[in-house]
N, C-alpha and C positions, 0 to 999 in steps of 0.2 A: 461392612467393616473396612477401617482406611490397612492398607497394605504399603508401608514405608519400605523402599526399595535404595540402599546406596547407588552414590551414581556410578564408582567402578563396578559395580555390577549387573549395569542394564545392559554395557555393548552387548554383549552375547543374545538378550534374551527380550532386543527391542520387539520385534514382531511377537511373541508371547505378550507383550506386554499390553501391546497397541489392542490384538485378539481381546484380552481378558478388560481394557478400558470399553472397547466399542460395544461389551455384554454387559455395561451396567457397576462391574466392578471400580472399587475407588481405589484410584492409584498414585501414590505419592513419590519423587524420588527426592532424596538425600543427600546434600551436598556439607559435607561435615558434622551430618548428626542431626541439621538443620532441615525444615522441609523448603524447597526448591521450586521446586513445578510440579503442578497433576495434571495425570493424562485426563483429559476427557472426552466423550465423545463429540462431534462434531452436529450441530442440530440438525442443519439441512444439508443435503447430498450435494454437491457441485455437479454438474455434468463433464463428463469426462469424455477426451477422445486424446486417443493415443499417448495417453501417460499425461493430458495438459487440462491442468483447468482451463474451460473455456468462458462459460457464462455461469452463473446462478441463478437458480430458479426464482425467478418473480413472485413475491409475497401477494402482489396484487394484477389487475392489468391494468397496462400503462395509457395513461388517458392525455392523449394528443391534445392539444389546445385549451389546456387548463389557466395557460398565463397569458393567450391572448387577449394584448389590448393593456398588459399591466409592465410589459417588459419592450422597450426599444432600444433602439442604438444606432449614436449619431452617425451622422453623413456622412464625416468626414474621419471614421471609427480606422479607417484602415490607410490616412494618411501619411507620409512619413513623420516623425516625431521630429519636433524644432530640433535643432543641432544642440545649442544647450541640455538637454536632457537625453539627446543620445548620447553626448560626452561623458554622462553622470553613471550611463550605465556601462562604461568603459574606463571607468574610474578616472578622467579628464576632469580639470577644470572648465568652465565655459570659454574661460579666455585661453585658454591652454591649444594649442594647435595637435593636428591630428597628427602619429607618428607616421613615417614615411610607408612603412609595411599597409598600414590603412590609408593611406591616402587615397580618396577617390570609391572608396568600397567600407564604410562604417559598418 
């Protein structure tokens, strides 16, 4: 059975709440009489350390070299960009000269 909860009334009784979601219970909160959000439970467990997600657990194992041979990248992938098109990402026109603050350092 859904249990609709107002939202001035969850401050108090968030962890209660959280408990009786992660047992299965349906939980609704009420935001003007309106349903809002439901708690539910979280499928797979995150691993934790020291209060941080860190990674999630791998649905599968991960299989190295599945795209070799289908994915390259050019030579010149890490050359600098023509002037033209770093001006564009600096919001300049091509013909537009670089402001003093940048000059010499894009």
């Amino acid at each position: 059975m859904t249990e609709n909860i107002p939202l001035h009334e969850v401050a108090g009784h968030v962890e209660e709440l959280v408990d009786r979601a992660a047992n299965g219970e349906d939980i609704v909160i009420t935001r003007n009489g309106k349903p809002a959000v439901r708690l539910v439970p979280v499928e797979e467990p995150s691993v934790l350390e020291s209060d941080r997600i860190i990674a999630r657990e791998p649905k599968r194992p991960l299989r190295f070299g599945l795209l070799k041979g289908k994915v390259w990248i050019a030579d010149d992938f890490d050359d600098p960009l023509p002037d033209d098109l770093l001006k564009a990402f600096y919001g300049l026109e091509p013909n537009e000269s670089w402001p003093a603050e940048r000059e010499g350092r894009p």
